[in-house]
C-alpha positions as protocol buffer text, in pm:
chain_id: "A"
residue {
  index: 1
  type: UNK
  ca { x: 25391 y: -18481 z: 3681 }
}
residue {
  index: 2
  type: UNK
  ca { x: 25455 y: -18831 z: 3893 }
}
residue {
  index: 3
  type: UNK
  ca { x: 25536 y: -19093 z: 3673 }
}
residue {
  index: 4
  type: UNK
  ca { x: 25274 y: -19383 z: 3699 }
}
residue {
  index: 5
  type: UNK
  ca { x: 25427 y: -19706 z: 3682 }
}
residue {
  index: 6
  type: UNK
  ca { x: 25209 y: -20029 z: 3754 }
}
residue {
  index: 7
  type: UNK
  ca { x: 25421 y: -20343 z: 3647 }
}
residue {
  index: 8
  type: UNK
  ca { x: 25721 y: -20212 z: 3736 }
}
residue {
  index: 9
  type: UNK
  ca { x: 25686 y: -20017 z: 4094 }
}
residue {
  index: 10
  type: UNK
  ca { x: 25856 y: -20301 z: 4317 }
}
residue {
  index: 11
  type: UNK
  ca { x: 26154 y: -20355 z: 4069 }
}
residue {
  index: 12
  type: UNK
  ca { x: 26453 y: -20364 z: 4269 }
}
residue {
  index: 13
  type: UNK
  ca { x: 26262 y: -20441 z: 4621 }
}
residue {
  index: 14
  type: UNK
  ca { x: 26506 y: -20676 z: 4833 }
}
residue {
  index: 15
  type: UNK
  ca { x: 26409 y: -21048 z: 4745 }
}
residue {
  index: 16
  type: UNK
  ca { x: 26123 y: -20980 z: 4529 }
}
residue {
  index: 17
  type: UNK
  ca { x: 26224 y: -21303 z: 4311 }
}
residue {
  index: 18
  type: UNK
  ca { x: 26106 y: -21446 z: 4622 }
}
residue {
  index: 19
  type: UNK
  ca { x: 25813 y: -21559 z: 4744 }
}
residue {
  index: 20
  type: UNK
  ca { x: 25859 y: -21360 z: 5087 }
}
residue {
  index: 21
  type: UNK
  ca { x: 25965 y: -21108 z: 4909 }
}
residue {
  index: 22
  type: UNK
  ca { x: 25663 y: -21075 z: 4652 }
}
residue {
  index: 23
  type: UNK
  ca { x: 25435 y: -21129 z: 4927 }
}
residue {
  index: 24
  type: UNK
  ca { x: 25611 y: -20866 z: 5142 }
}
residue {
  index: 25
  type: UNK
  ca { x: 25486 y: -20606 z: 4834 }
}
residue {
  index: 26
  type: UNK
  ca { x: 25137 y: -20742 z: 4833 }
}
residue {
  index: 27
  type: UNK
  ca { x: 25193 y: -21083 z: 4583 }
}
residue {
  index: 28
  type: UNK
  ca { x: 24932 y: -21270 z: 4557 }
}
residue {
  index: 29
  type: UNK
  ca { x: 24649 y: -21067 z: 4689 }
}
residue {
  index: 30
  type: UNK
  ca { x: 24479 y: -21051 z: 4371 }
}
residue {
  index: 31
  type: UNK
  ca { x: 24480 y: -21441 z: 4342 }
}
residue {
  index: 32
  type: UNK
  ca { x: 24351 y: -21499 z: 4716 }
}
residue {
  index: 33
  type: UNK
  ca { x: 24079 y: -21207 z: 4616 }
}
residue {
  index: 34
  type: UNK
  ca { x: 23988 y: -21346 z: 4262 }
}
residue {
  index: 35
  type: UNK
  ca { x: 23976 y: -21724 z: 4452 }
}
residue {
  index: 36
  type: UNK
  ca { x: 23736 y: -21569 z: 4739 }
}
residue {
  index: 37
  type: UNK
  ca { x: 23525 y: -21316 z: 4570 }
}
residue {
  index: 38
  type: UNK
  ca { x: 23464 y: -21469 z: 4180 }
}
residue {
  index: 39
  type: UNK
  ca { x: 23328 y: -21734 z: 3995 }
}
residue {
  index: 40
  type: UNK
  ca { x: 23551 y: -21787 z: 3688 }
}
residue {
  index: 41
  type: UNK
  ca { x: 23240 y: -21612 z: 3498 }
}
residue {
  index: 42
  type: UNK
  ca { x: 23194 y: -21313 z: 3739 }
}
residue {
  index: 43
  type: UNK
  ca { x: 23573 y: -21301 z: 3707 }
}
residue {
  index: 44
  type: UNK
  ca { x: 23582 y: -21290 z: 3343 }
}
residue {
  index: 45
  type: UNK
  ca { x: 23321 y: -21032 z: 3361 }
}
residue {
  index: 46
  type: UNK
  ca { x: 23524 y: -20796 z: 3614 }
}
residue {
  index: 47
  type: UNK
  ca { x: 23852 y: -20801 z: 3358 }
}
residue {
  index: 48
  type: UNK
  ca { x: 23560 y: -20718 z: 3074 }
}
residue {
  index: 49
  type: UNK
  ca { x: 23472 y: -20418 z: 3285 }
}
residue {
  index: 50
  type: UNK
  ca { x: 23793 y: -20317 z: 3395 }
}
residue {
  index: 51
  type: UNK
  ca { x: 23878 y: -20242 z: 2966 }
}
residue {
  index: 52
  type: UNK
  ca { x: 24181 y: -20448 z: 3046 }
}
residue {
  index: 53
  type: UNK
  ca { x: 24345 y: -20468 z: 2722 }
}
residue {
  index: 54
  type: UNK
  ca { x: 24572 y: -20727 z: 2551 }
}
residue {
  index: 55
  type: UNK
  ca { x: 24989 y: -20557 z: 2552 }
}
residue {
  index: 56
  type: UNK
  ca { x: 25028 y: -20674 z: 2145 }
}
residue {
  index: 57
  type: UNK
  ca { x: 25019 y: -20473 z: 1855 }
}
residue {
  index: 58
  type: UNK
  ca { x: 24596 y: -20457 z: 1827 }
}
residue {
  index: 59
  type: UNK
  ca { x: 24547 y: -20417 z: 2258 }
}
residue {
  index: 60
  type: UNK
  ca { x: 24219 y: -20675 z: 2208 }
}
residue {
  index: 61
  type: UNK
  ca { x: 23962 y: -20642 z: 2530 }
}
residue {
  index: 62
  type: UNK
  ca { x: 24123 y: -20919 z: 2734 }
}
residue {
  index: 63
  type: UNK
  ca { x: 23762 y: -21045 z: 2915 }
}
residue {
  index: 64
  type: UNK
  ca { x: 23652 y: -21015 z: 2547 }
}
residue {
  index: 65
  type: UNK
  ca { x: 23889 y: -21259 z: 2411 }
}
residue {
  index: 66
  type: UNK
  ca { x: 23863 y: -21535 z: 2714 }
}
residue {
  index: 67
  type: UNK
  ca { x: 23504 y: -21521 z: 2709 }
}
residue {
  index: 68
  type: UNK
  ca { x: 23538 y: -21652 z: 2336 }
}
residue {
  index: 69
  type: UNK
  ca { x: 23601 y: -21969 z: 2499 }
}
residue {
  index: 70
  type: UNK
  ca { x: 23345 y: -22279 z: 2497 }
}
residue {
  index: 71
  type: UNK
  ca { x: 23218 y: -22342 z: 2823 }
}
residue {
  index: 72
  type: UNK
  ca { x: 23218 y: -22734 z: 2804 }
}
residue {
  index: 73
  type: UNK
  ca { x: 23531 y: -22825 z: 2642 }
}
residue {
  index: 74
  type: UNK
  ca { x: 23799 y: -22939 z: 2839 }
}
residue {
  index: 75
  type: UNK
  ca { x: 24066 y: -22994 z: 2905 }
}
residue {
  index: 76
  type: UNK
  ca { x: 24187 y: -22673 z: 2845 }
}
residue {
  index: 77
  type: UNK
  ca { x: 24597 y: -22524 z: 2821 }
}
residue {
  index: 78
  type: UNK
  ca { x: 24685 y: -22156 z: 2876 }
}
residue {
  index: 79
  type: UNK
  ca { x: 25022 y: -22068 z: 2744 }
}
residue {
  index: 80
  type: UNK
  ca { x: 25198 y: -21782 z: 2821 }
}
residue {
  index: 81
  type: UNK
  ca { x: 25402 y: -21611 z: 2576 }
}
residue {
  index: 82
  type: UNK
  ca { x: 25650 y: -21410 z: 2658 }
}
residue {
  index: 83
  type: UNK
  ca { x: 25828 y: -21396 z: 2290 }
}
residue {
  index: 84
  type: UNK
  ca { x: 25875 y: -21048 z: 2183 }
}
residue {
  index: 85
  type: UNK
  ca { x: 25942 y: -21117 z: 1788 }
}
residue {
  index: 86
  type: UNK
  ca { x: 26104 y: -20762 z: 1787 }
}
residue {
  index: 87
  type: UNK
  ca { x: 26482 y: -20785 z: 1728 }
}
residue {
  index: 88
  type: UNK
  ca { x: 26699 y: -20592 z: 2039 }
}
residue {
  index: 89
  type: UNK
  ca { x: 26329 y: -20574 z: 2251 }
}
residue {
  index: 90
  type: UNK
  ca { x: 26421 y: -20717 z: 2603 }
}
residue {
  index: 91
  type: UNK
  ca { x: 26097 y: -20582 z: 2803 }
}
residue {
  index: 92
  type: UNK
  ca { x: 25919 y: -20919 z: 2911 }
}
residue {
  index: 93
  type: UNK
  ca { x: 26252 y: -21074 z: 2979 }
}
residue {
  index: 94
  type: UNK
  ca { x: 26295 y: -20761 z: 3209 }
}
residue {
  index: 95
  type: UNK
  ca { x: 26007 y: -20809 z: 3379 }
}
residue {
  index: 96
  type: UNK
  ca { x: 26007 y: -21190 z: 3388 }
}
residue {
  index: 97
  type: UNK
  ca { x: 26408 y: -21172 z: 3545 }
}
residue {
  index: 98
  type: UNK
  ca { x: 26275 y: -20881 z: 3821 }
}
residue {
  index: 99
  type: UNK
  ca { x: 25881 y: -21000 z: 3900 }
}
residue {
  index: 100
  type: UNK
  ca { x: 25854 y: -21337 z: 3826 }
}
residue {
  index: 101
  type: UNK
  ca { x: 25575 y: -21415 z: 4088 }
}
residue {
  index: 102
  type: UNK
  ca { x: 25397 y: -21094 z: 3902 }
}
residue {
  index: 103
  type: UNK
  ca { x: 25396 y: -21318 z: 3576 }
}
residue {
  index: 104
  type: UNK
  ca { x: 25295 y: -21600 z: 3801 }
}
residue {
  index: 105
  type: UNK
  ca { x: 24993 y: -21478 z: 3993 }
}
residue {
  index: 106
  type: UNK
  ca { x: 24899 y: -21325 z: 3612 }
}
residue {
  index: 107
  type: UNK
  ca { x: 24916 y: -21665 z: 3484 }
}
residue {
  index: 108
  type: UNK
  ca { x: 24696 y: -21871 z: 3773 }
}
residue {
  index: 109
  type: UNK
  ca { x: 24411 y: -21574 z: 3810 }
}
residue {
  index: 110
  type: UNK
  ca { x: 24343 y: -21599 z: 3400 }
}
residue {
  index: 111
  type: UNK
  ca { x: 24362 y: -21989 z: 3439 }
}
residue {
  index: 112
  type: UNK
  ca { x: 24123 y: -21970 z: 3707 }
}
residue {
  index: 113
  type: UNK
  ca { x: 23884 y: -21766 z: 3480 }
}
residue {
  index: 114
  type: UNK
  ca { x: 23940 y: -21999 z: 3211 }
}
């Protein structure tokens, strides 16, 4: 059985702290797709429908949780938190050190949607 990996298949791809180098693997299609095709509410509905789910402890719905938000208050912060609070647990920093433009283009499609 072939081992599925998502968020880590490009780890170790020459200059992918780059931004050649992520866009050489695809970086920042999804951005320039969820700029062209969405609305930040058809957006929010697509992650809703995709059962995208939340990486802590209770894996919340993500679209779930951002459509919580009011529609007319602004201005509004995303943070992103890449704290593990587990002692010895190094698996965001991994990521974050490898794919940084991964986190990045994460970050500006959910800001979009907010």
């Amino acid at each position: 059985m072939a081992e599925h990996r998502l968020l880590t298949k490009d780890i170790g791809t020459e200059g992918l702290q780059t931004l050649a180098g992520y866009e050489r693997v695809g970086g920042y299609q999804g951005l320039r797709k969820a700029l062209r095709d969405f609305t930040p509410e058809s957006l929010v509905e697509e992650v809703k429908a995709s059962g995208l789910r939340g990486r802590g402890g209770a894996g919340f719905p993500t679209g779930t949780k951002w459509s919580f938000l009011p529609k007319d208050v602004m201005p509004r912060y995303l943070c992103c938190n890449a704290d593990e609070s587990e002692p010895g647990c190094f698996k965001y920093r991994y990521l974050i050190d490898e794919h940084p433009h991964q986190l990045s283009e994460g970050v500006l499609i959910a800001a979009y949607a907010l």
